[in-house]
C-alpha positions as CSV (number, residue, x, y, z in Angstrom):
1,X,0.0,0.0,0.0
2,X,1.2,3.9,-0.9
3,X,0.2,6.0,2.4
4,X,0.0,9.1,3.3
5,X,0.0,10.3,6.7
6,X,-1.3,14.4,7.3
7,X,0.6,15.6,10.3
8,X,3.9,17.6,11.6
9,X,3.9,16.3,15.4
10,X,4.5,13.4,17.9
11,X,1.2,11.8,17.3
12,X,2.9,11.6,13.3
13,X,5.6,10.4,14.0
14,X,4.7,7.3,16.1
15,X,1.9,7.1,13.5
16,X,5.0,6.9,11.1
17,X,6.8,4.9,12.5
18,X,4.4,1.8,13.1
19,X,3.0,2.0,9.6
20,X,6.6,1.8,8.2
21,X,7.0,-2.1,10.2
22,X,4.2,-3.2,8.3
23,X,4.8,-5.5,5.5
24,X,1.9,-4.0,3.5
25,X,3.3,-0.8,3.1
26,X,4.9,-0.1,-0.4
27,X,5.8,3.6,0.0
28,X,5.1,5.9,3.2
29,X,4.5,9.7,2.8
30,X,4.1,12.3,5.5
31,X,3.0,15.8,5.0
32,X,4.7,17.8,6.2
33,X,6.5,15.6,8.5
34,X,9.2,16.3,10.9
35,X,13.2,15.4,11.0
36,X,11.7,12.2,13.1
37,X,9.1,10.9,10.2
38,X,11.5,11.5,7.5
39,X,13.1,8.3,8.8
40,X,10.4,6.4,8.4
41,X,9.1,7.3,5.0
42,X,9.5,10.5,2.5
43,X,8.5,14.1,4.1
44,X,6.4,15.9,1.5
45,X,5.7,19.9,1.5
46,X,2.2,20.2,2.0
47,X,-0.1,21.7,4.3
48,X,-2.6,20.0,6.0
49,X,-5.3,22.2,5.5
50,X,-4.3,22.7,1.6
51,X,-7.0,19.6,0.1
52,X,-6.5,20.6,-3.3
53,X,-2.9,20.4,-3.0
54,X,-3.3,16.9,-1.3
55,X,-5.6,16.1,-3.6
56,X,-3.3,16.4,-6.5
57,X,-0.5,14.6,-5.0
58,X,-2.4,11.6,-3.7
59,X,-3.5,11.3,-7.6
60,X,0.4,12.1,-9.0
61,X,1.1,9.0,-6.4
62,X,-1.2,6.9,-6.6
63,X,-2.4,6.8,-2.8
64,X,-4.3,4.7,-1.6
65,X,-4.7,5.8,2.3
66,X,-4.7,8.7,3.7
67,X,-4.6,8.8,7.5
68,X,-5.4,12.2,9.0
69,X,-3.5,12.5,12.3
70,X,-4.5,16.5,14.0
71,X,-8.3,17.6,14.1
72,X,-8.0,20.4,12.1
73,X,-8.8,19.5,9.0
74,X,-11.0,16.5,9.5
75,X,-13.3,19.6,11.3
76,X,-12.9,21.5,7.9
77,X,-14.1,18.2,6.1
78,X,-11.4,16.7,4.3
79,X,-13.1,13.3,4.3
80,X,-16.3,14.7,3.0
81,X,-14.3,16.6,0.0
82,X,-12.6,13.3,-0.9
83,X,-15.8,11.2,-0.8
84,X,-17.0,14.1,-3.3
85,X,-14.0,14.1,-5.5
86,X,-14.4,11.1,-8.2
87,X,-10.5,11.0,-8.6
88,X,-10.8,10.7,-5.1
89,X,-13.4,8.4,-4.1
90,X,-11.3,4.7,-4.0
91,X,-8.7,6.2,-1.9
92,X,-9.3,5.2,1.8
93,X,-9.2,8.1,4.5
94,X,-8.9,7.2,8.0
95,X,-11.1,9.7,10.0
96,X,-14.3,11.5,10.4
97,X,-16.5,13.5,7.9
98,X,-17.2,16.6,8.9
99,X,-20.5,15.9,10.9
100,X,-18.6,12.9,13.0
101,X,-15.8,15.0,13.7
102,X,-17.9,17.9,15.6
103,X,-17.5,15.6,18.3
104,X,-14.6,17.5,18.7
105,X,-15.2,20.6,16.8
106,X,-18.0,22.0,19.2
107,X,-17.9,20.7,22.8
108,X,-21.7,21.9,22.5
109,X,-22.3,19.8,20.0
110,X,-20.5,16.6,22.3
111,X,-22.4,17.7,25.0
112,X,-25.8,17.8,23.1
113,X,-24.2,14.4,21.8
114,X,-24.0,12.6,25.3
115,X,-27.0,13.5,26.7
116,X,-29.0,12.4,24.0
117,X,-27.0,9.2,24.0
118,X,-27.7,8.7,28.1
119,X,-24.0,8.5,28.4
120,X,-22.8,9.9,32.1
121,X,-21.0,13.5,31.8
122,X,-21.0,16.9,33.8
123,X,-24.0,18.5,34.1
124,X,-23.5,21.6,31.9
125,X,-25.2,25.1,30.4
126,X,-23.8,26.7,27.0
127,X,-23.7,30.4,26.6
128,X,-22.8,32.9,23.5
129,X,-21.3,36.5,23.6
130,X,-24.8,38.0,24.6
131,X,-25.8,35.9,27.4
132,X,-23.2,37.0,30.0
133,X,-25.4,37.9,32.7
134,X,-27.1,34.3,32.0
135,X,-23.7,33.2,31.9
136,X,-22.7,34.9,35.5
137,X,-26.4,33.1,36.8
138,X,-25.5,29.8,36.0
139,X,-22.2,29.7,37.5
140,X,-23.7,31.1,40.4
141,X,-25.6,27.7,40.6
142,X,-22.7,25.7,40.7
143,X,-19.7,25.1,43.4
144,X,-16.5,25.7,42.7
145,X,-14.0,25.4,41.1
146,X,-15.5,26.1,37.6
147,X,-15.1,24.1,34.4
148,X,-14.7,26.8,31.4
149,X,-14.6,25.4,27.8
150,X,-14.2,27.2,24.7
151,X,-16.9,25.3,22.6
152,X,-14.5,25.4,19.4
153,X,-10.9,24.5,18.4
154,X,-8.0,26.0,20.5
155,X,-5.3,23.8,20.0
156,X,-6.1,22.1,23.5
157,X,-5.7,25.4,25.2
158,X,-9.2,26.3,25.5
159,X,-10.3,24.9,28.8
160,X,-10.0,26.6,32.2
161,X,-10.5,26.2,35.6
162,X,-10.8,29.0,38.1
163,X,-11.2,28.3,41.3
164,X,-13.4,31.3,43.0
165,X,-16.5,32.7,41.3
166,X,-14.9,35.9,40.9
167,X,-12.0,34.6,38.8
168,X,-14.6,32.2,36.9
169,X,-16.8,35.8,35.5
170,X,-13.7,37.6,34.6
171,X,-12.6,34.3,32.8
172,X,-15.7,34.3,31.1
173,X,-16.0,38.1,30.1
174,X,-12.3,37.5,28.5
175,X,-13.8,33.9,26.5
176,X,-16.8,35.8,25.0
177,X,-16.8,39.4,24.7
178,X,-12.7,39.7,24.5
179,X,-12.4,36.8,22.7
180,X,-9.2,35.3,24.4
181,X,-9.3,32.3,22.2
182,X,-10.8,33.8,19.1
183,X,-13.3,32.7,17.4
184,X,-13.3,29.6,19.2
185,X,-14.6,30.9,22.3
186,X,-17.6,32.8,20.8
187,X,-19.5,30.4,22.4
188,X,-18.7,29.0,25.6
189,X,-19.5,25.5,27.5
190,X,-19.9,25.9,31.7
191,X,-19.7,22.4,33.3
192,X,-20.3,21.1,36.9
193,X,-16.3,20.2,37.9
194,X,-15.9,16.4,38.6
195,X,-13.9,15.5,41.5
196,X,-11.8,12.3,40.4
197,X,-9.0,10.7,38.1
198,X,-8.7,11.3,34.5
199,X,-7.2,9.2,31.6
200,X,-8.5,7.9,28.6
201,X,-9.8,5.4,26.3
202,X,-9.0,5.0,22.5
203,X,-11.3,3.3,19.8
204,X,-11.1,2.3,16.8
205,X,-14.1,2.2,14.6
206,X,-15.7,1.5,11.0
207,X,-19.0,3.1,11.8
208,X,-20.4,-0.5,12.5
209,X,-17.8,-2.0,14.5
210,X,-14.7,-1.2,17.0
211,X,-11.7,-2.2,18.9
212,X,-10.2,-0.7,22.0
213,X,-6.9,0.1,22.0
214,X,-4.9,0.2,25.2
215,X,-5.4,3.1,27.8
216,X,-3.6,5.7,29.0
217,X,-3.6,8.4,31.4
218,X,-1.8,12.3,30.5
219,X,-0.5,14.6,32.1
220,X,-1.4,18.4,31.2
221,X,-0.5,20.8,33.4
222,X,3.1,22.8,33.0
223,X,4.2,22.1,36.6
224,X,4.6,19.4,38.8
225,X,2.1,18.3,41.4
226,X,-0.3,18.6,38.2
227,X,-0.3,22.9,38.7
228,X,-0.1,25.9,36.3
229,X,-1.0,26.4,33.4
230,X,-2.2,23.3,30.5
231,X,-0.2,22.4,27.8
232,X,-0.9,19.8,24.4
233,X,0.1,17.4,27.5
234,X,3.8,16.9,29.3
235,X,3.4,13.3,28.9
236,X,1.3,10.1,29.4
237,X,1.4,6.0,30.6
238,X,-0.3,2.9,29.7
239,X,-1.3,0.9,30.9
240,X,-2.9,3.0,34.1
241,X,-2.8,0.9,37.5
242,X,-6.0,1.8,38.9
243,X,-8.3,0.1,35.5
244,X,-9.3,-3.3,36.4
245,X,-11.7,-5.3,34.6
246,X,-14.8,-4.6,36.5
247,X,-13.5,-0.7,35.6
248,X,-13.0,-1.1,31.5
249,X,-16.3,-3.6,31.9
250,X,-18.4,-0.4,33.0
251,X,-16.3,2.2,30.9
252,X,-17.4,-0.3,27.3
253,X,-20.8,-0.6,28.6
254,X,-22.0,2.9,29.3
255,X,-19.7,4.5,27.2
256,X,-17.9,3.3,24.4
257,X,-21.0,1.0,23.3
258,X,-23.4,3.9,23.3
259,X,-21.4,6.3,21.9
260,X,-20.8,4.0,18.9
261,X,-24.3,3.1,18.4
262,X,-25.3,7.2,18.7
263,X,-23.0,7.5,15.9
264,X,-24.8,5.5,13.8
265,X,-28.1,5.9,15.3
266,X,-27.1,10.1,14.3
267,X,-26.1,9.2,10.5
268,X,-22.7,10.5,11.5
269,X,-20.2,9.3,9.1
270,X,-17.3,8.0,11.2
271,X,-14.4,6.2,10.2
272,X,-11.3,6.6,12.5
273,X,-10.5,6.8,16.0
274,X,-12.3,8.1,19.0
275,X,-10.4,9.2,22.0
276,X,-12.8,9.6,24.8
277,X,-11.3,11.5,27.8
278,X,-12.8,10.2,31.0
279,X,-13.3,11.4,34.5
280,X,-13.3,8.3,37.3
281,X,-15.3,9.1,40.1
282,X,-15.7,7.2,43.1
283,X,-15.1,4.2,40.3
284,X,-17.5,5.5,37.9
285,X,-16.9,6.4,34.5
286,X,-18.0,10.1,33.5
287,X,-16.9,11.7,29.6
288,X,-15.6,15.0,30.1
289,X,-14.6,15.3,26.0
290,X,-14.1,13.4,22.8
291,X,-11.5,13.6,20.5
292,X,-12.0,12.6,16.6
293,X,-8.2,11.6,16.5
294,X,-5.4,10.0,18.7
295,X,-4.2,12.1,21.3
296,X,-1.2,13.6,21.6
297,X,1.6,12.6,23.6
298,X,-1.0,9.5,24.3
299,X,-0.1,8.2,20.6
300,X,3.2,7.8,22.0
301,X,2.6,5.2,24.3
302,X,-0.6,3.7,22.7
303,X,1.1,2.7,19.5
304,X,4.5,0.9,21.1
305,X,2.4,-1.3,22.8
306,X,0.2,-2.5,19.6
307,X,2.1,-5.8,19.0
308,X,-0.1,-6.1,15.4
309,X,0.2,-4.1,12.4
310,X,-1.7,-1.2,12.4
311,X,-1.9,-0.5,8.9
312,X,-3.7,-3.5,8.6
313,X,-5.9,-2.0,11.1
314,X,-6.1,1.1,9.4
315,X,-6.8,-0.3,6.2
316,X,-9.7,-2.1,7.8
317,X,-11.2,0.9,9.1
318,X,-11.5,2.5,5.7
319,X,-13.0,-0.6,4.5
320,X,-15.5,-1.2,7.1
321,X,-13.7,-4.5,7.6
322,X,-12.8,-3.9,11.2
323,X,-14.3,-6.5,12.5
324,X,-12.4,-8.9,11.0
325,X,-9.5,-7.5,12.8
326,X,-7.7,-8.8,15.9
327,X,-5.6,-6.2,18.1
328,X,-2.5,-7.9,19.4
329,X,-1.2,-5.8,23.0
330,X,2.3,-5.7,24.4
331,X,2.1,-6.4,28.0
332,X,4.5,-4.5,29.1
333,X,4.4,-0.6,30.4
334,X,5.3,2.6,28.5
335,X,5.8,5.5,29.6
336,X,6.2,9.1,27.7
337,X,8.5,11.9,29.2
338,X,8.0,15.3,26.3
339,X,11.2,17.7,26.4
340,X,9.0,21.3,26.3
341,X,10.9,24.8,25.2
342,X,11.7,27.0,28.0
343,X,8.6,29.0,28.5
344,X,6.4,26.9,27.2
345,X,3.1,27.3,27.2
346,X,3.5,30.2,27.0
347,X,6.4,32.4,24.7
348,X,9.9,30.8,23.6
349,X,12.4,30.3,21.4
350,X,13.2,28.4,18.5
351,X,16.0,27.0,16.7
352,X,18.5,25.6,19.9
353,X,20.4,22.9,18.6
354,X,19.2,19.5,20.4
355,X,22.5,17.2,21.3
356,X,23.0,13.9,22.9
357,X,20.8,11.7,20.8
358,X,23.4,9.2,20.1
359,X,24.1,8.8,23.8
360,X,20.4,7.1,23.8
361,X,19.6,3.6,24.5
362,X,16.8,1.2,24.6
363,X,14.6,4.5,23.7
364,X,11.9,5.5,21.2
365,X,12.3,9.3,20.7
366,X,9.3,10.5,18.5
367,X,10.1,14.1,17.0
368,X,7.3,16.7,18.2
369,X,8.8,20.5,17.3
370,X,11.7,20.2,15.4
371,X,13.8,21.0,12.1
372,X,17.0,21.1,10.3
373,X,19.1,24.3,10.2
374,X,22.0,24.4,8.7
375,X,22.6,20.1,8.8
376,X,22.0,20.7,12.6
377,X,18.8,19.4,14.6
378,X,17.0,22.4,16.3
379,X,14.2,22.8,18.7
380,X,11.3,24.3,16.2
381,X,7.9,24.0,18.9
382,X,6.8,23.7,22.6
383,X,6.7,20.9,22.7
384,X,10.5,19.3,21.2
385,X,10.4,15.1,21.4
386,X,8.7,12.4,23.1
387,X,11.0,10.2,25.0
388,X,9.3,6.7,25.4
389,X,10.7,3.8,27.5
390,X,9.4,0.1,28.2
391,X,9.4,-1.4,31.1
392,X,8.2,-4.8,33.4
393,X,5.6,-2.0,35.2
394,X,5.3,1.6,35.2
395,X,7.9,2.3,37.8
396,X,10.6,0.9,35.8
397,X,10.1,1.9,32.0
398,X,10.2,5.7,33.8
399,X,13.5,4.9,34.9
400,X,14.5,4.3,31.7
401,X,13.0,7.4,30.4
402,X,14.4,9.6,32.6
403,X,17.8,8.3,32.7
404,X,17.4,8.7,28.7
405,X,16.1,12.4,29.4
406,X,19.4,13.6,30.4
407,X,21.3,12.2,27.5
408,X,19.0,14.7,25.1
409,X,20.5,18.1,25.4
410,X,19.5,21.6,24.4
411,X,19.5,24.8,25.5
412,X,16.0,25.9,28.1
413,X,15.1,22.1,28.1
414,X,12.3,21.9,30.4
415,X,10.1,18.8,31.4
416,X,8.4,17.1,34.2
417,X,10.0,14.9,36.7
418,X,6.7,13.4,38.5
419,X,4.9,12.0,35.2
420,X,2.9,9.5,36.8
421,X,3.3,10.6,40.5
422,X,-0.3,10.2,41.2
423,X,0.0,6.3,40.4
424,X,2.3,5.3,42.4
């Protein structure tokens, strides 16, 4: 098969690099691809929100799967435009049309979603620009803290959570009327804050049929002690100690079932994956959001423990095949430590050479935010690399990775020491 893999990031590159062990792959693409992917296949100049440009390049190549890693443009409909293209319509596109993938386009429209579907969330009020003193009313229902969510895209940014009432109104005035996250925040999603444990589940699905993939639980927050301000997530393990069977039993039944069935029951045209964030309270299962697309630095530990190949998988999912599928899983741990940018999330700088990755061993280190400047490897993001490690149980394979964290060198190198603190 000739493949081609839209993406720039972490999630990419380990997308990237498990496609490539697969013996059904002829020729890998990946636009635009990283320093990291172009080991694993050809880096191609394209933007992921330019389809015409894909378009014309998946024809010149003669691709016949497209996998869509970020949300962006599956939101702007890329698998509806190639179902409507008749060059277009026998290649195979892993992810969402357009209707499936406001899942995680509107957290309204998720919201709207789950209650419909009787699947347990936050109770929760939306509100536009003009409805701030209905806005200020509701939250005056609730207890703090407050759950704040800008209802559309903002690069995982847009939730907040202030923890006095006070805070929570400013927070709000700056969402809607000063638009703090654009356009995105035009319309804003108040929830009920769940007291618990997060992590989250990944599925794969045809429309008809799914697979879970392993678990995995991230961490978001900038500092340590899970404090500060959120990030596209400092890293993430699988699998997480506290799911049992009697856990993922109650997490299939009253939310991954239902939420596959009100896809279909909705007409929404879903083939792809569905990463459902969960809140555990006192042992039960509550959705606090849905991705259309693998998470990211979760991909990072997901994937190296799928012992199968996943293009087989993938292929299966843009054939409706799925269920003819079986998921092989690597018993052992993984654990994800991300190298951030000094000042991330917030402003930094670019283009410090990264050093040491020779010096690695018994690593996986998936490129996030970097390039190549002057035949030298640079920091080019936030978020720099994904350092992965193995291990019998959690407590080891972060040994690994953070003995492997000080062999990776560059200048304002910044990173979390207590990834998985809570767990232990």
């Amino acid at each position: 098969m000739r493949v081609l893999v839209l993406g720039s990031g972490g999630r990419e590159h380990a997308f990237a690099w498990k496609i490539a062990q697969s013996k059904m792959l002829e020729h890998l693409f990946i636009a635009p691809g990283n320093p990291g992917t172009a080991k694993c296949g050809t880096n191609v100049n394209l933007s992921i929100n330019d389809f015409d440009s894909i378009r014309n390049f998946v024809i010149n190549e003669k691709i016949d799967l497209v996998v869509v890693g970020p949300e962006d443009p599956l939101v702007k409909g890329i698998a509806d435009y190639f179902e409507s293209n008749e060059q277009l319509k026998s290649v195979g596109v892993v992810g969402p049309h357009k209707n499936g993938a406001q899942l995680e386009g509107s957290k309204e429209f998720a919201k709207e979603f789950l209650i419909n579907h009787s699947i347990p969330t936050a109770r929760y009020k939306s509100f536009g620009s003009t409805d701030l003193a209905a806005s200020y009313a509701f939250l005056e229902t609730l207890s703090p803290p407050f759950v704040l969510k800008a209802d559309g895209l903002a690069g995982g940014k847009g939730v907040v959570i202030p923890d006095n009432i006070n805070a929570a109104k400013q927070e709000l005035k700056e969402m809607l009327q000063d638009q703090k996250f654009g356009i995105a925040s035009s319309k804003v999603v108040i929830e009920e804050f769940l007291k618990g444990i997060e992590m989250s589940v990944f599925v794969m699905t045809d429309g008809n049929s799914y697979k879970i993939l392993p678990e995995a639980k991230d961490y978001k927050r900038i500092g340590e002690g899970d404090v500060g301000l959120n990030t596209g997530g400092m890293g993430a393990v699988s699998p997480v100690s506290f799911v049992d069977e009697t856990l993922m039993r109650k997490i299939e039944d009253r939310i991954i079932k239902p939420s596959i069935e009100g896809i279909r029951k909705d007409g929404l045209n879903y083939k792809g994956f569905l990463f459902i964030g969960l809140m555990i309270v006192d042992g039960e299962p509550f959705v606090i959001e849905y991705n259309v697309r693998m998470g990211d630095p979760e991909t990072e530990v997901v994937f190296p423990r799928i012992k199968s190949d996943l293009l087989s998988h993938l292929s299966a999912i843009a054939k409706g095949t799925l269920d003819q599928e079986t998921i092989e899983i690597d018993d052992r741990s993984a654990t994800t430590i991300m190298l951030v940018s000094q000042g991330y999330p917030e402003a930094y700088q670019k283009g410090k050479e990264i050093m040491g990755l020779e010096h690695t061993t018994n690593c996986l280190l998936f490129h996030a935010g970097t390039a190549i400047e002057n035949n030298k490897l640079v920091t080019n993001g936030g978020r720099v690399m994904a350092v992965t490690t193995y291990g019998n149980n959690m407590i080891d394979a972060l040994a690994l990775g953070f003995d492997n964290v000080q062999r990776v060198l560059f200048d304002g190198k910044n990173y979390r020491k207590d990834i998985g603190f809570d767990l232990i």
